[in-house]
C-alpha positions in Angstrom: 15.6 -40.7 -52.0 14.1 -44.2 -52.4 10.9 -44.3 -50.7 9.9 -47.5 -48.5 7.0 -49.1 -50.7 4.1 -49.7 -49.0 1.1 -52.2 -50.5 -2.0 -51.5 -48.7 -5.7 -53.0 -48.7 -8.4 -52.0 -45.5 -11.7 -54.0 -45.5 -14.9 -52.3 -43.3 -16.7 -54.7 -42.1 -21.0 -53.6 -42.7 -23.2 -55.5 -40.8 -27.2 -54.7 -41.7 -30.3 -55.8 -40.1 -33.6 -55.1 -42.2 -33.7 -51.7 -43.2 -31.8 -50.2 -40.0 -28.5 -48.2 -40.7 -25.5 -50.6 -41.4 -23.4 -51.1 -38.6 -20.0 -50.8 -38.7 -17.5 -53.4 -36.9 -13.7 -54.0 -37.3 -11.8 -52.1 -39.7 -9.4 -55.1 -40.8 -6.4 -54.7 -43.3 -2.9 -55.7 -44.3 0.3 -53.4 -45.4 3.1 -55.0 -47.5 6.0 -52.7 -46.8 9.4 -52.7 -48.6 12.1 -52.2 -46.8 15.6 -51.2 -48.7 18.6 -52.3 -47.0 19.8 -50.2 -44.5 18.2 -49.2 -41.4 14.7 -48.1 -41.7 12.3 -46.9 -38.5 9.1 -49.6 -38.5 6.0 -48.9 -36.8 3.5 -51.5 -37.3 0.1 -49.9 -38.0 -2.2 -52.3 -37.1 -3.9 -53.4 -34.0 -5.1 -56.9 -32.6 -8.6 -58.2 -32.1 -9.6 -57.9 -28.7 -10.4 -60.2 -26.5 -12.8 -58.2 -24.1 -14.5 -54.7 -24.6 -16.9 -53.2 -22.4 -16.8 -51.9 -19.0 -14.9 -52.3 -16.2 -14.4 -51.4 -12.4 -11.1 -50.4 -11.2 -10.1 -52.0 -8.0 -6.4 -51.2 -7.0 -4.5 -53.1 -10.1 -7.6 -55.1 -11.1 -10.0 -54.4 -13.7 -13.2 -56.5 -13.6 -14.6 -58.3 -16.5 -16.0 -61.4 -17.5 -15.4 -63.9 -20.2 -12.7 -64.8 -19.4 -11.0 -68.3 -18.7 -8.3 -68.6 -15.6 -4.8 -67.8 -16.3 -5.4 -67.2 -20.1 -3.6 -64.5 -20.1 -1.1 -64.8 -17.7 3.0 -64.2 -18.6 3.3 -67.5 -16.8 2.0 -69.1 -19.8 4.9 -68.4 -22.0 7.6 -69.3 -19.7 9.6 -71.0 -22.4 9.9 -66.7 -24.1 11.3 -64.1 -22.4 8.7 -63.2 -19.7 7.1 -60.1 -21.5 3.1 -59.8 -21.0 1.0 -61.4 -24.0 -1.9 -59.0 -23.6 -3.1 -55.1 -22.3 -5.9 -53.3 -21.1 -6.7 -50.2 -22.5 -9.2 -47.3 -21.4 -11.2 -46.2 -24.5 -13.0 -43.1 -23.4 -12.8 -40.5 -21.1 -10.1 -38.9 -19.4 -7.8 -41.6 -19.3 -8.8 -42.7 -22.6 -5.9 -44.8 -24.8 -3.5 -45.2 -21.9 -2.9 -49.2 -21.8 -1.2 -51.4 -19.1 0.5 -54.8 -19.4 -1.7 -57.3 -18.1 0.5 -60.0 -15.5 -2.5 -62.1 -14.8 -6.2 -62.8 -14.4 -9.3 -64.9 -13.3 -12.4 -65.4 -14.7 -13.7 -62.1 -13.5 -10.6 -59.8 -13.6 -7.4 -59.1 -14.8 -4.4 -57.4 -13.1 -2.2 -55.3 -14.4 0.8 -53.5 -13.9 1.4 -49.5 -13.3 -2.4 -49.0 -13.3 -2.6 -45.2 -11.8 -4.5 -44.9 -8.4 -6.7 -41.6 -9.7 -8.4 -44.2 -11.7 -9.2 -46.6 -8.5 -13.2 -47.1 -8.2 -14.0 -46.0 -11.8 -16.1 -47.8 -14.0 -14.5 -47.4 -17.2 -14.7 -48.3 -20.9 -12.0 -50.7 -21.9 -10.3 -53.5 -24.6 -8.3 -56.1 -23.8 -5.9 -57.1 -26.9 -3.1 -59.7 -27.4 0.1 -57.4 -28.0 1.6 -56.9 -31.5 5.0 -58.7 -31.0 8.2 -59.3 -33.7 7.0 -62.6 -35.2 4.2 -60.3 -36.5 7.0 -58.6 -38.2 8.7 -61.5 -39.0 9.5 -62.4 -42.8 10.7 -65.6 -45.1 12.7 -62.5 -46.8 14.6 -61.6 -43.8 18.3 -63.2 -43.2 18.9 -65.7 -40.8 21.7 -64.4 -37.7 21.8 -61.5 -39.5 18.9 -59.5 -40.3 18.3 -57.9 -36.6 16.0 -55.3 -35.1 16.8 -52.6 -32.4 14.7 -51.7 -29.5 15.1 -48.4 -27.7 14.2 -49.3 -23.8 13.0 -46.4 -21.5 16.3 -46.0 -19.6 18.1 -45.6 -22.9 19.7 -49.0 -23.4 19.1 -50.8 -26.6 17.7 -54.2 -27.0 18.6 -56.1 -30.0 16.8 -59.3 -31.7 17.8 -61.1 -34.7 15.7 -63.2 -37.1 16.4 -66.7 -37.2 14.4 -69.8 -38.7 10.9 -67.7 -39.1 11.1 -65.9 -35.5 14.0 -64.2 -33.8 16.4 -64.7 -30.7 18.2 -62.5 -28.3 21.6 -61.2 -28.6 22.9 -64.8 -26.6 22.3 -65.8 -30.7 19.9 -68.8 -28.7 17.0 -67.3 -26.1 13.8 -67.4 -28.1 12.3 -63.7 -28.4 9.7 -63.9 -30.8 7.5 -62.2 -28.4 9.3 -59.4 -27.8 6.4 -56.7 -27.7 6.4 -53.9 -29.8 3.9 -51.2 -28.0 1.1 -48.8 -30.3 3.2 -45.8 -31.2 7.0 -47.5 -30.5 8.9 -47.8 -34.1 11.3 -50.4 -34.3 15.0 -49.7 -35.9 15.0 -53.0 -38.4 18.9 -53.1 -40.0 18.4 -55.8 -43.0 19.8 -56.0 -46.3 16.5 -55.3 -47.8 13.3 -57.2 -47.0 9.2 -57.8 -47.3 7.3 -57.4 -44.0 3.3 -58.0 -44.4 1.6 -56.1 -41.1 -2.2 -57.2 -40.6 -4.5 -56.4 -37.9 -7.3 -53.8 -37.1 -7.5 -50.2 -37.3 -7.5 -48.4 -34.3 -10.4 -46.2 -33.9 -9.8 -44.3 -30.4 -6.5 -42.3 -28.7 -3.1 -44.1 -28.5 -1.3 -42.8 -24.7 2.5 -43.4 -26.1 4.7 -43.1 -23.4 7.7 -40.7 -23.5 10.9 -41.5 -21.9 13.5 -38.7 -20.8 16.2 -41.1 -20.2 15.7 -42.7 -24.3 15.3 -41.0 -27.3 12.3 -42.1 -28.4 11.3 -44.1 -31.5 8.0 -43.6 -31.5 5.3 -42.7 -34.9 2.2 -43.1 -35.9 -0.5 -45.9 -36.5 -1.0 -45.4 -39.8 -2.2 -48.2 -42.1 -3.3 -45.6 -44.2 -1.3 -43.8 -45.8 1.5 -41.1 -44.9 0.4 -38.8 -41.6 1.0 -34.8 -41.8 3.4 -33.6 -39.4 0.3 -30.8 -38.3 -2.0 -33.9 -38.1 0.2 -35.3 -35.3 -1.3 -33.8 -31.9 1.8 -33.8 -30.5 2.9 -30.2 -29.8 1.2 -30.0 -26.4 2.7 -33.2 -25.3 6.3 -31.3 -25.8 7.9 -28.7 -23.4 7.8 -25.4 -25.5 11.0 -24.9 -27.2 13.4 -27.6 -26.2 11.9 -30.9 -26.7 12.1 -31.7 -30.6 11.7 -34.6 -32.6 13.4 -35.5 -36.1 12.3 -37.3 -38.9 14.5 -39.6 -41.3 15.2 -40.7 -44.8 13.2 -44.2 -45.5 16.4 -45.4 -48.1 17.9 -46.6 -45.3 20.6 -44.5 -44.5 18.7 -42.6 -41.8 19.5 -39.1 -42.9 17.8 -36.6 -41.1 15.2 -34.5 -43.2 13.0 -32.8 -40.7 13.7 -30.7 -36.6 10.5 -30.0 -34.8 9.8 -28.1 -32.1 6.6 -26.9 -29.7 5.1 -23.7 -28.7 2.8 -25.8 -26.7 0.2 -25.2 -29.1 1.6 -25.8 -32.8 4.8 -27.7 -34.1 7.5 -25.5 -35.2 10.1 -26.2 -37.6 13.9 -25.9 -37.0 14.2 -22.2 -36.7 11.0 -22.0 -34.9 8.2 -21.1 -37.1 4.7 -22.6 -36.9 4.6 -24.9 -39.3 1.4 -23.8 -41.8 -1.7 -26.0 -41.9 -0.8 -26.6 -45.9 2.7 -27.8 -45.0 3.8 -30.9 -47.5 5.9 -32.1 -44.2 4.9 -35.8 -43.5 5.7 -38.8 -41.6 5.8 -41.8 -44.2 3.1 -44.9 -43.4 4.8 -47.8 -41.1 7.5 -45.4 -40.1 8.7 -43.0 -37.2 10.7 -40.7 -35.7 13.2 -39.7 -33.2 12.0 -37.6 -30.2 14.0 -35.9 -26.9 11.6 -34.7 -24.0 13.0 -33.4 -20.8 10.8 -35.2 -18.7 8.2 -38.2 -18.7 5.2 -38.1 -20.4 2.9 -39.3 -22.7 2.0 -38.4 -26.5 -1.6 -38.6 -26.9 -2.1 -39.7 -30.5 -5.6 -39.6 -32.4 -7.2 -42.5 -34.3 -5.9 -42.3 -37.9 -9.4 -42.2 -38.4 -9.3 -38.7 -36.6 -6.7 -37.0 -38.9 
C-alpha cells in the first residue's frame, strides 16, 4: 500500500520573564502531505489563530466580548462567496467544552451565532473565536485546474463538490467562487486528484473538538492530528456510538479507498469487526491528515481530545 507522505515541523512558542517558569503560547506548525492520485480522505490538522479568548456571557444567541470592531465578522462581508460564516465561537472548558457555532454577526461587544443551545443561556463561559479553516487553505499550485475537485459530505447526506481552478476552487456551476467553503475541526474532505502537494499550517489545538454526527450522512470525519498517526484506542469515540450498530471504517491512503478496518462500540471500548475489544497495544491507526467513514443511528456529537491529550 503506498502510504500518503506526510512532511511535518511544530514550533512551541516559550515566552520567559526573569527567572519565572517559561510560558507557553501557540503551538504553530505546517504539514506537507502527499497525496497519490486517487481519492484520498483529508482532514486538515491545524487550527487558526483566534481572534478573541476569554470569557463570555451567554445571552440567547449572543456571546459578549470585547475587542472587537463592528461587522468584522459578519457573512455579509463576503457577499461576493457563497454565504458560508468566516468565523466560530467555541467553549473551551467545562461542560460544554469544544462545541463551536457559526458566528452570522457581531458588534463591538458581542457576537451572534447560530444553533447556540438554550441550557447554556446566562452562563459565563470560557471561549475562542477563530476564522474557519476553509479550501483555499487546502489549495495547491500542484492541483489541476477544472479537474482536480474535492467532495463534501453535508448532514442530510447530499454531497457538495468543488473544483480547483486558478489557485482557489469553484462550485459545480464550473463559475461561483467557493474558496471559502468551510471545512469544520474533525470533517475530512474526499480530495479526487491525479496526485498532488497540499501544505496545511495553523495551530495546534489544545482543548476538546465537539464533531457533530449526522444520522442522515455517513460521516467523514478524523482526527486533528498534526502529529503524527492517532491509535484507533486513542480516539474517545466509543461512547459517542450506540453499542453494537454504529461502526466506523477506515481506508487505504493509495487512493483507491479500500477498506482496511470495521469498528464497533460497547459503549465503553472500540471493538473490531467481529466484536472484540480492541487491546490497548493494538498497531490499528488512523494515518495523520486523514479519516474515516462513520454510520450512527442518531445525531450526536464525537467528543475528540487535544492531540495533545492522546
Amino acid at each position: 500500500m503506498k502510504k500518503l507522505n506526510v512532511a511535518l515541523a511544530i514550533l512551541v512558542a516559550v515566552v520567559s520573564a526573569g527567572n519565572a517558569e517559561p510560558v507557553y503560547s501557540d503551538i504553530v506548525g505546517y504539514s506537507n502531505v502527499t497525496a497519490p492520485s486517487g481519492t484520498v480522505a483529508i482532514v486538515p490538522g491545524f487550527v487558526k489563530s483566534a481572534k478573541f479568548t476569554g470569557t463570555a456571557t451567554v445571552t440567547g444567541q449572543s456571546f459578549g466580548v470585547s475587542g472587537l470592531s463592528v461587522g468584522e465578522l459578519d457573512q455579509s462581508n463576503f457577499s461576493d462567496k457563497p454565504n458560508y460564516p468566516t468565523h466560530y465561537v467555541e467553549i473551551t472548558a467545562g461542560d460544554y467544552e469544544g462545541y463551536a457555532y457559526d458566528i452570522v454577526a457581531n458588534t463591538a461587544s458581542s457576537v451572534t451565532a447560530a444553533n447556540v443551545p438554550s441550557a447554556i443561556n446566562g452562563q459565563t463561559l470560557s471561549v475562542v473565536i477563530r476564522p474557519h479553516v476553509t479550501l483555499d487553505d487546502i489549495a495547491s499550485a500542484s492541483m489541476a485546474d477544472y479537474s482536480d475537485a474535492v467532495n463534501l459530505i453535508n448532514p442530510d447526506g447530499s454531497t457538495t463538490t468543488r473544483f480547483y481552478a486558478a489557485g482557489s476552487w469553484i462550485a459545480e456551476d464550473f463559475s461561483t467562487a467557493a474558496g471559502h467553503t468551510v471545512i469544520y475541526p474533525g470533517q475530512a474532505v474526499l480530495l479526487s486528484s491525479g496526485g498532488v502537494e497540499i501544505t496545511t499550517t495553523g495551530i495546534v489545538k489544545t482543548t476538546k473538538t465537539a464533531v457533530p454526527l449526522y444520522a442522515a450522512a455517513v460521516n467523514f470525519v478524523g482526527p486533528l492530528s498534526p502529529g503524527g498517526d492517532t491509535k484507533v484506542t486513542q480516539l474517545q469515540i466509543a461512547p459517542s456510538l450506540a453499542v453494537y450498530s454504529d461502526g466506523f471504517n477506515q481506508f487505504t491512503t493509495d487512493g483507491t479507498m479500500t477498506t482496511i478496518g470495521t469498528y464497533y462500540s460497547d459503549g465503553v471500548d472500540v471493538l473490531d469487526a467481529g466484536f472484540s475489544p480492541l487491546p490497548s497495544n493494538a498497531t490499528d491507526s488512523i494515518e495523520i491528515n486523514t479519516g474515516f467513514a462513520l454510520s450512527a443511528g442518531a445525531d450526536g456529537y464525537w467528543i475528540m481530545p487535544s492531540p495533545l491529550d492522546r
